[in-house]
C-alpha atoms as a printed R data frame, in Angstrom:
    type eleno elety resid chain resno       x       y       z
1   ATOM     1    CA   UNK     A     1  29.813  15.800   6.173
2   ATOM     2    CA   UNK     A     2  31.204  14.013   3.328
3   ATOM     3    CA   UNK     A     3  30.499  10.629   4.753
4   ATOM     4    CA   UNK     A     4  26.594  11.346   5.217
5   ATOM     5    CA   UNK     A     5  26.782  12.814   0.998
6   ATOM     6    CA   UNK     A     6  27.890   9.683   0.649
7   ATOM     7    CA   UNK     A     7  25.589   8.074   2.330
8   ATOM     8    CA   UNK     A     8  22.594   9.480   1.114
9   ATOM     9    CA   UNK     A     9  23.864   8.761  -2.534
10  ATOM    10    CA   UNK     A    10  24.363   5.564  -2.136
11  ATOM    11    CA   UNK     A    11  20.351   5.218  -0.906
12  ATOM    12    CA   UNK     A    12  19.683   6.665  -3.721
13  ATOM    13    CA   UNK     A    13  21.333   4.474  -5.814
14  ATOM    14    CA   UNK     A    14  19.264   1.493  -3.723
15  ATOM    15    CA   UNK     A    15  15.999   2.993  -4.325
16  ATOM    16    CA   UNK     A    16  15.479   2.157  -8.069
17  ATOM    17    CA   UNK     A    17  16.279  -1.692  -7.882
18  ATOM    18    CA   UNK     A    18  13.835  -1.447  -5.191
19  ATOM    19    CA   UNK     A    19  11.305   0.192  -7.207
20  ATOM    20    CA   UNK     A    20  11.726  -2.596  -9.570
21  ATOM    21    CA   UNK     A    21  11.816  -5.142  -7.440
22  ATOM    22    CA   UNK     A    22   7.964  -4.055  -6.270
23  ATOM    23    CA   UNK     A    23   7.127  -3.662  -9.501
24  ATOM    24    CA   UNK     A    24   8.039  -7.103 -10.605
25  ATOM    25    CA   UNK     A    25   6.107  -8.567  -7.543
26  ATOM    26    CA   UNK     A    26   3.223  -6.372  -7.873
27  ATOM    27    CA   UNK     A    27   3.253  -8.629 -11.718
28  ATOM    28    CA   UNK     A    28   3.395 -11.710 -10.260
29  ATOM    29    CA   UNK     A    29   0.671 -11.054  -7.722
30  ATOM    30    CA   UNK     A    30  -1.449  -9.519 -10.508
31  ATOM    31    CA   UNK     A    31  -0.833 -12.770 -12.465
32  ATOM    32    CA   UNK     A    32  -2.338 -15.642  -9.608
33  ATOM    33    CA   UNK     A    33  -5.359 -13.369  -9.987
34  ATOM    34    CA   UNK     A    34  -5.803 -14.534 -13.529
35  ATOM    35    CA   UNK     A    35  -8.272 -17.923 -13.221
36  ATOM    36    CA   UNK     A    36  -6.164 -20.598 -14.621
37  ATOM    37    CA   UNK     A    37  -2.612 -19.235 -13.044
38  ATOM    38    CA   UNK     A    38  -3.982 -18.927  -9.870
39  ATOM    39    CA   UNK     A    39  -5.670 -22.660  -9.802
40  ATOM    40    CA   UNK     A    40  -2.283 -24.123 -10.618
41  ATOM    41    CA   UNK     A    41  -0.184 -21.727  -8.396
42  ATOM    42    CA   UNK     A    42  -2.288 -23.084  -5.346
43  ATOM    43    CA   UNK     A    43  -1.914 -26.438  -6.602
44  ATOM    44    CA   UNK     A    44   1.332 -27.148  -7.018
45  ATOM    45    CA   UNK     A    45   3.200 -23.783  -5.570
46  ATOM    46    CA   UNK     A    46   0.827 -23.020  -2.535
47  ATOM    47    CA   UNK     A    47   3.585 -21.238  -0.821
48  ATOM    48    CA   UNK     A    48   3.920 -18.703  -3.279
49  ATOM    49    CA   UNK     A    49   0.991 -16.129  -3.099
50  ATOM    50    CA   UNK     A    50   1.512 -16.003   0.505
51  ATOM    51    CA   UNK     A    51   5.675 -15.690  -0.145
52  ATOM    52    CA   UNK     A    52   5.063 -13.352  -2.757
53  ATOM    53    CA   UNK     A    53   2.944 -11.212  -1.008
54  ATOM    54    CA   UNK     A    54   4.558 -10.732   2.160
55  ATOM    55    CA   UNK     A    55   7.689  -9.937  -0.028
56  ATOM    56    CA   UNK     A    56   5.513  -7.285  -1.696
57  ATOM    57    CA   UNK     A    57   4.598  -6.129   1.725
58  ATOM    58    CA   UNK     A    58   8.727  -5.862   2.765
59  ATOM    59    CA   UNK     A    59   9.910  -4.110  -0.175
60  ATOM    60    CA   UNK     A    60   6.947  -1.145   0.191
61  ATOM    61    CA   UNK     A    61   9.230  -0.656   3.672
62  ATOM    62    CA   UNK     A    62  12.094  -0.657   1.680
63  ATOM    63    CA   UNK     A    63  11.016   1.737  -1.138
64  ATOM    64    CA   UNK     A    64   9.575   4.263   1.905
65  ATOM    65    CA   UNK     A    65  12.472   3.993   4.764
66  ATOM    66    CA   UNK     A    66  14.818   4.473   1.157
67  ATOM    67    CA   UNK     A    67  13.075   7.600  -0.488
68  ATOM    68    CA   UNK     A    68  12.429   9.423   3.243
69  ATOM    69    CA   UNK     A    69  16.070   8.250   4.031
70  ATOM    70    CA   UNK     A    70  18.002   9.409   0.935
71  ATOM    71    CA   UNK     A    71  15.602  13.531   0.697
72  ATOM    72    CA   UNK     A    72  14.464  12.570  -2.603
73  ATOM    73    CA   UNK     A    73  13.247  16.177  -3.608
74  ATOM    74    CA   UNK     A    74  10.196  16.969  -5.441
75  ATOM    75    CA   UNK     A    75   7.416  15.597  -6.514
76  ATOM    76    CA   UNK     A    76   9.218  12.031  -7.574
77  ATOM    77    CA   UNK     A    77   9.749  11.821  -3.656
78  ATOM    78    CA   UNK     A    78   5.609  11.965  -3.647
79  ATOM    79    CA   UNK     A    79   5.261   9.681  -6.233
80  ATOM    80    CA   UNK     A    80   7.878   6.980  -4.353
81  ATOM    81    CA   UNK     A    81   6.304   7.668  -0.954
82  ATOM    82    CA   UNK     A    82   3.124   6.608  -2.656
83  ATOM    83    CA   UNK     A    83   4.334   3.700  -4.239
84  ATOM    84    CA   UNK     A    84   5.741   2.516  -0.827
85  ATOM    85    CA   UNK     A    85   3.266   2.896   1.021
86  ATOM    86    CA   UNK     A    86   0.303   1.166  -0.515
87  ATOM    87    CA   UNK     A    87   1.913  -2.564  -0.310
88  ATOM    88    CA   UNK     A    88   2.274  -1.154   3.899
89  ATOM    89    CA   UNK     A    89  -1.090  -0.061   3.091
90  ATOM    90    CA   UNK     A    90  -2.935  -3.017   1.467
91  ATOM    91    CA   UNK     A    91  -2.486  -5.889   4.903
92  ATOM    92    CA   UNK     A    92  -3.585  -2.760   7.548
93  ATOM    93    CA   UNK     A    93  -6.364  -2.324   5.513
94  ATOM    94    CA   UNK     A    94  -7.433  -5.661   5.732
95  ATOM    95    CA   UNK     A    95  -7.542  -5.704   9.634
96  ATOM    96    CA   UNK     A    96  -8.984  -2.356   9.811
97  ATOM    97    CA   UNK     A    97 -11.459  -2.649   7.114
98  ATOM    98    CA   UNK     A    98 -13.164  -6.006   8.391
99  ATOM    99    CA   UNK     A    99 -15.961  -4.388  10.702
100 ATOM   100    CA   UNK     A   100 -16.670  -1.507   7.666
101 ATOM   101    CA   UNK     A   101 -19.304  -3.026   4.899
102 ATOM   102    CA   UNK     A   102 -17.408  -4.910   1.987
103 ATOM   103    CA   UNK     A   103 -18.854  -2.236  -0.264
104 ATOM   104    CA   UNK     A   104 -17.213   0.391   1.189
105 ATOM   105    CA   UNK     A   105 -13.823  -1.875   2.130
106 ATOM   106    CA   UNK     A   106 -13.386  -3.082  -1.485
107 ATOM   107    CA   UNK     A   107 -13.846   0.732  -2.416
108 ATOM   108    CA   UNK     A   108 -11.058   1.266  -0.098
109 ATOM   109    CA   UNK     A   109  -8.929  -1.487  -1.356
110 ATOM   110    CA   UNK     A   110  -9.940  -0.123  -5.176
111 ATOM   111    CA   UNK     A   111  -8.060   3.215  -4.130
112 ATOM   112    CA   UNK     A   112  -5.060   2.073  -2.277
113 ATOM   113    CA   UNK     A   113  -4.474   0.055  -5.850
114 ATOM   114    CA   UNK     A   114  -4.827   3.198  -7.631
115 ATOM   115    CA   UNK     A   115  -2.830   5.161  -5.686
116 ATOM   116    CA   UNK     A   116   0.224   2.026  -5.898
117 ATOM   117    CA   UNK     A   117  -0.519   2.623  -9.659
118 ATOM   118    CA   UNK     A   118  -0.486   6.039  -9.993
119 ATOM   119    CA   UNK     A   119   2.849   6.042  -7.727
120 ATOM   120    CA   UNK     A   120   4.713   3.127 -10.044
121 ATOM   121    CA   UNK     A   121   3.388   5.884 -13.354
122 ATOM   122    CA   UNK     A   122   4.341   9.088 -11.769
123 ATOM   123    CA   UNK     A   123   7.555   7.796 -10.442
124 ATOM   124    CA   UNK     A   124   8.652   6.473 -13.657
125 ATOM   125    CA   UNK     A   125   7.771   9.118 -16.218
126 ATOM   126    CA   UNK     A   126   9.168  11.605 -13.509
127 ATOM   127    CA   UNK     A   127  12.636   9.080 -13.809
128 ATOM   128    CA   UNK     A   128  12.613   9.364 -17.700
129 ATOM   129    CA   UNK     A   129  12.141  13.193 -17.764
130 ATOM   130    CA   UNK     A   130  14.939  14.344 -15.514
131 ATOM   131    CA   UNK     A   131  18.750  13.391 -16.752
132 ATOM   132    CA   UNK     A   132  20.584  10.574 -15.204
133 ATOM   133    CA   UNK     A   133  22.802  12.847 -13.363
134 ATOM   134    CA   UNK     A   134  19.790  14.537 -11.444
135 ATOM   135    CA   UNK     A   135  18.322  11.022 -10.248
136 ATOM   136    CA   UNK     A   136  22.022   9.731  -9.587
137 ATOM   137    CA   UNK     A   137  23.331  12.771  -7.538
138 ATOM   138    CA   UNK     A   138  21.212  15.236  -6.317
């Protein structure tokens, strides 16, 4: 019984490097969106949206096998679920969402951001409110 406390604190532990990790990718995609990044990027670094994003896409399975893996309680366990799953989220859409109208597929995509978002916001501020000894070991 020990050994599975032990276990599930230690996933714990793994979940907020993680977080960051996404975070810090979720930047860099945001970034080759800008005009004048992005033309370079492709230029000299073509490999690196496409690397980039499919390590966006691996650490959203990360965050979500983590946080359902460690019973993260309350609503910071919603708010990481979230922020997991919308990098899953964002490539099914895209297969999905090609025979719907790009209206309504770029509406989708809109609120799948939001959501990632509203997940990174939530999951933070809920992070900075409780002590470290709540996030570390319960």
């Amino acid at each position: 019984m020990k050994s599975v406390q032990k276990g599930c604190d230690e996933m714990k532990k793994a979940i907020w490097p993680v977080f960051w990790a996404l975070v810090g990718d979720f930047l860099i995609l945001a970034v080759n969106f800008i005009p004048a990044v992005g033309k370079w990027t492709l230029t000299f670094m073509a490999f690196l949206p496409l690397l980039v994003g499919v390590l966006f896409f691996a650490l959203g399975i990360a965050l979500l096998v983590l946080t359902l893996k460690a019973k993260v309680a309350g609503l910071l366990r919603k708010f990481l679920i979230m922020t997991g799953a919308a990098p899953i989220a964002i490539p099914i859409g895209f297969v999905f969402l090609e025979a719907v109208p790009e209206t309504i597929a770029n509406c989708i995509l809109y609120v799948v951001l939001l959501a990632f978002l509203t997940g990174i916001i939530g999951s933070i501020v809920l992070a900075r409110r409780q002590p470290k000894e709540a996030i570390r070991s319960s």
